[in-house]
GUDRENTOR-542761 format. One record per residue (C-alpha): residue in three letters; x, y, z. Coordinates in steps of 0.05 Angstrom, whole numbers, padded with zeros to 5 digits, always signed. Each point is the difference from the previous one (the first is absolute). Example, Ala and Ser with C-alpha at 12.3 -4.5 7.8 and 13.67 -1.06 7.14 Angstrom:
BEGIN
ALA+00246-00090+00156SER+00027+00069-00013
//
This chain:
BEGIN
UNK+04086+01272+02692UNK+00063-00029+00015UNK+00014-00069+00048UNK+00039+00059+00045UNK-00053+00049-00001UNK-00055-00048+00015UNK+00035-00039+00054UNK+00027+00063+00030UNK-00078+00037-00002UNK-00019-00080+00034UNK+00041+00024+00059UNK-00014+00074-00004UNK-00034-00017+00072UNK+00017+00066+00044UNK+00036-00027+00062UNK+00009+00026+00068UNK+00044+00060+00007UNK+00065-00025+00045UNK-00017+00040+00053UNK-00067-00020+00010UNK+00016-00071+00012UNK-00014-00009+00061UNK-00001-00074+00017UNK+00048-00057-00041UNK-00028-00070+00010UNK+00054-00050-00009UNK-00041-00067-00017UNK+00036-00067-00015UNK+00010-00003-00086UNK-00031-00079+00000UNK-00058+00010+00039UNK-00052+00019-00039UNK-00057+00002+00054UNK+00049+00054+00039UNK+00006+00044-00064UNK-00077-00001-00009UNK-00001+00021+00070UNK+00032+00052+00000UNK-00030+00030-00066UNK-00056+00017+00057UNK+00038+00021+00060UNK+00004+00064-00018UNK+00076+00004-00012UNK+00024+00057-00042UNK+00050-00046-00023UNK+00011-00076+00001UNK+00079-00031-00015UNK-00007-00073-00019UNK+00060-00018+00025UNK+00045-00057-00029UNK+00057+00002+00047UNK-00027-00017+00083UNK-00058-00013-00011UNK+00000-00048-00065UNK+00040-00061+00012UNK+00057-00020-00053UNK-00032-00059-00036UNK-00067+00044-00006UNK+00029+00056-00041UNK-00008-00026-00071UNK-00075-00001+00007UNK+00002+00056+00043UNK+00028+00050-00057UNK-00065-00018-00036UNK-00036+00009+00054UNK+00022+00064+00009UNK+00000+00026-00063UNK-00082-00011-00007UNK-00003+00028+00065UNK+00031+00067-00013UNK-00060+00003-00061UNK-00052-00014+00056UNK+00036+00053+00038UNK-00020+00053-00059UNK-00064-00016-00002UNK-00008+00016+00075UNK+00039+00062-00007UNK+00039-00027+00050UNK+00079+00010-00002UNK+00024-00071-00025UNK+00081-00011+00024UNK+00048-00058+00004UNK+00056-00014+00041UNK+00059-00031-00040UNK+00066-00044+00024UNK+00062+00029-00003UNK+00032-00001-00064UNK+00052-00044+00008UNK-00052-00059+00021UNK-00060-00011-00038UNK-00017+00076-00006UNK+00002+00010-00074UNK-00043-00064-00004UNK-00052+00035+00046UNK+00000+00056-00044UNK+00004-00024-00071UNK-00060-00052+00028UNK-00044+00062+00026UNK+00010+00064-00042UNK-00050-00017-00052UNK-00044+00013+00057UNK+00016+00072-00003UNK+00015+00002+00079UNK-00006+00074+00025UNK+00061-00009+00038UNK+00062-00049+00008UNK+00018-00005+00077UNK+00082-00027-00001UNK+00018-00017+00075UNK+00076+00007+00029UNK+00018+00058-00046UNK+00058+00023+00034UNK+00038+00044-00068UNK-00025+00032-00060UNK+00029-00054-00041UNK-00064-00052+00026UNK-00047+00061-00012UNK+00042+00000-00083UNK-00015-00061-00018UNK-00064-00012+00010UNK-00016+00059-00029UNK+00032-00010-00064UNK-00033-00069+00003UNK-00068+00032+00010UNK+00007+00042-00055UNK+00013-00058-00052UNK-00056-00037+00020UNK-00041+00061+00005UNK+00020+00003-00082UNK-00013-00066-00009UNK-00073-00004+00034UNK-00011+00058-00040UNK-00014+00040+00063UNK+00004+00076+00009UNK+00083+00012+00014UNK+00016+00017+00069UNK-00078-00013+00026UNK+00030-00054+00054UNK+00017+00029+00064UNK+00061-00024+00044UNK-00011-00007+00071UNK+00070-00018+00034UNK+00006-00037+00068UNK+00039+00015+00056UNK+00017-00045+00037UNK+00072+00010+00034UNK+00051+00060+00024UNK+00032-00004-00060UNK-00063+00013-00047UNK-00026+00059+00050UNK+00070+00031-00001UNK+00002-00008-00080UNK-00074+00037-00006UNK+00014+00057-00028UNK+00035-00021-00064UNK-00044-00063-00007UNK-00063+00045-00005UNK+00034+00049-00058UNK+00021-00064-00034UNK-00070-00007-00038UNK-00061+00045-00017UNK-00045-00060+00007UNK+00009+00008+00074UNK-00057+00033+00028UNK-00003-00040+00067UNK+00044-00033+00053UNK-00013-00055+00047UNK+00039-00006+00065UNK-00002-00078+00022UNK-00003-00018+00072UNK+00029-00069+00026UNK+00054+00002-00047UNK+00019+00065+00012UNK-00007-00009+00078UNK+00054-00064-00010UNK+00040+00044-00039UNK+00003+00052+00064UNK-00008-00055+00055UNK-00054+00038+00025UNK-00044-00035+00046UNK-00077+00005-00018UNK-00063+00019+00039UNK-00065+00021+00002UNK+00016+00075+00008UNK+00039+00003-00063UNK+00052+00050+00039UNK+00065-00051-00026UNK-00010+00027-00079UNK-00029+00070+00011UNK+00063+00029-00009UNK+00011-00029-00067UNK-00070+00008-00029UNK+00006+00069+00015UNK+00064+00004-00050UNK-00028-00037-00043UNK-00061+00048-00002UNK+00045+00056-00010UNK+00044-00029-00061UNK-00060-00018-00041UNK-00029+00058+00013UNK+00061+00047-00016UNK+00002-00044-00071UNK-00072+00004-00009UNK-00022-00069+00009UNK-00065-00023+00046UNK+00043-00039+00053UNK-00049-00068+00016UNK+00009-00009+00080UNK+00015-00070+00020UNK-00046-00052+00018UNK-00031-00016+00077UNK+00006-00070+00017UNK-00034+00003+00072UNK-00074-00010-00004UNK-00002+00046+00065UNK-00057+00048-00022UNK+00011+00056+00044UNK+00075-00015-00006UNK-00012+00004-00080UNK-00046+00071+00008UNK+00067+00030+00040UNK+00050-00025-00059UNK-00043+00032-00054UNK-00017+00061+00042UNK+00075+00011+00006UNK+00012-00019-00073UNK-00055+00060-00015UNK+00025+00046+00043UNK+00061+00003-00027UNK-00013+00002-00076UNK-00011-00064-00028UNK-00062-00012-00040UNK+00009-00068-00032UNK+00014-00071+00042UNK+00016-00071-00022UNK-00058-00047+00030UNK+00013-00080+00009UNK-00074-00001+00038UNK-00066+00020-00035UNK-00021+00022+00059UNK+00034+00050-00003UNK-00014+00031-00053UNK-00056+00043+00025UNK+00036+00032+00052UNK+00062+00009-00040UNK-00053+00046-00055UNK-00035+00041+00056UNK+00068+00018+00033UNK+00022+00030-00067UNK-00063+00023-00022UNK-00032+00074+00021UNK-00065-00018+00027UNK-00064+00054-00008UNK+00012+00019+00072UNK+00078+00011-00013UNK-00025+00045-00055UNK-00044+00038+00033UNK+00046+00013+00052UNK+00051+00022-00057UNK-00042+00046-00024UNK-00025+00031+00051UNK+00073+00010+00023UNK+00033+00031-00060UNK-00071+00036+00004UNK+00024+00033+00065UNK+00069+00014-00027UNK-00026+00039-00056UNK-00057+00040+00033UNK+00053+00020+00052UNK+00047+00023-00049UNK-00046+00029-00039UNK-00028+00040+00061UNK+00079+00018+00017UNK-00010-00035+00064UNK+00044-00056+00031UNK-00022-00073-00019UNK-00037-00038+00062UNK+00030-00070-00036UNK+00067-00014-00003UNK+00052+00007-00060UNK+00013-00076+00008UNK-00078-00021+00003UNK-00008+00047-00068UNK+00059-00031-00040UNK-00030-00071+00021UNK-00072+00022-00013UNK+00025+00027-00070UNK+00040-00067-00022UNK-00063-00043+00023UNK-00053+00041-00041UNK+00054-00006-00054UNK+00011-00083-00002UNK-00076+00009+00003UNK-00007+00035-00053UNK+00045-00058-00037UNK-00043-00055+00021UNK-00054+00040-00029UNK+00023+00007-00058UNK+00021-00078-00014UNK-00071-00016+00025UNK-00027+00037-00050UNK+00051-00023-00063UNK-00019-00061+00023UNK-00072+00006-00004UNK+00000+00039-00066UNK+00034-00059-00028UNK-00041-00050+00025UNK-00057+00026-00032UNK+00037+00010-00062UNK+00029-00068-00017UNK-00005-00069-00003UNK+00053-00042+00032UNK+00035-00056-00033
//
């Protein structure tokens, strides 16, 4: 067997389908207590991050760091991601220094054009030849962090088919508008909910931003909102969370029960040629809810059947 083959079967781990990751844990890219950490928080995904949360003089060590992390990641069938500089600071350096890691996903903050979104793909792909790693296997998860990168989201999302997610920042972004934040989240709803709707409309899971206040009733409303009106994937700076963040966007057994037994009235009705006692609207979201179901299902059980079937490196 070839070096390829055998490094590409080494990461042949099967990972997380983009729309069922439902919590990102950004963790600081030096701090290797934090990364362990969050390996058992429960996060669908965790973003070692080298560009807030790593400080300047820490990044050399960090890439390293990072790169034996995103292994440790596999082996917890956890989603492993890193969050890169911009390119025209020490980005390239983050990358080249972390890649033989085999990161999931590359998060690149400020995109604001396709041109950011360009490069770094055609530097991922070299270093995806030279790490001998499957081509195109690294996702591209762009930032956006200003007016002018939401504006621009449409052709920086059909710029690259390694983008399979989009994350929609918060402070910067809320500088960018000079909107004034607060606990009820009201100042940003408007642009979430275009956000939402671009990704969507390219086919990309849009990742909601991240809740600062530590407000628990304030953070149930935010999510419940964020649910409510389609999103099923949020950025998390606070392990705690996490757990709220997965039961918001995951159908519990009661949900599903109450799905069934709804789309169970709809079709006995019908079937009878009588009027529906449920609603059109409680069907449709009865119907979409049995069917993400049905998708968590189904990774649960990939999952498992691969478990039992290999040994991780």
């Amino acid at each position: 067997m070839s070096a390829v083959a055998t490094n590409q079967n080494r990461l042949a781990v099967p990972v997380r389908p983009p729309l069922l990751r439902r919590s990102w844990l950004f963790v600081s890219g030096s701090d290797r207590e934090e990364q362990e950490r969050a390996l058992l928080s429960g996060a669908d995904a965790v973003v070692a991050d080298l560009e807030e949360f790593t400080a300047h003089q820490d990044r050399i060590e960090a890439r390293v760091t990072i790169a034996n992390f995103m292994r440790k990641c596999r082996q917890q069938r956890v989603v492993g991601a890193v969050r890169v500089n911009r390119l025209t600071e020490d980005g390239l350096d983050d990358l080249i220094g972390v890649m033989h890691g085999a990161p999931v996903a590359v998060f690149l903050p400020h995109v604001e054009s396709p041109e950011h979104i360009r490069e770094l793909n055609q530097q991922i792909g070299k270093l995806e030849h030279a790490y001998q790693l499957q081509a195109g296997r690294t996702e591209i998860v762009p930032t956006i962090e200003s007016a002018r990168g939401l504006v621009a989201l449409t052709s920086i999302l059909a710029e690259s088919d390694r983008i399979r997610c989009c994350l929609l920042a918060g402070e910067d972004l809320s500088t960018s508008l000079g909107a004034i934040r607060g606990e009820d989240s009201i100042e940003l709803q408007h642009v979430r909910s275009r956000f939402l709707v671009e990704c969507i409309a390219a086919g990309v899971t849009p990742i909601d931003l991240p809740y600062s206040y530590r407000n628990e009733s304030a953070v149930l409303a935010d999510l419940s909102w964020a649910s409510r009106v389609g999103f099923k994937s949020k950025c998390v700076v606070s392990p705690a969370q996490i757990q709220i963040v997965n039961t918001l966007f995951t159908p519990s057994a009661s949900d599903v029960s109450a799905a069934e037994d709804c789309v169970m009235q709809w079709q006995m009705a019908l079937g009878n040629k009588q009027s529906p006692s449920v609603s059109p609207s409680d069907f449709y979201n009865a119907r979409r809810l049995l069917g993400r179901h049905a998708e968590f299902s189904a990774w649960a059980a990939e999952a498992n059947e691969d478990a039992n079937g290999r040994m991780f490196q």
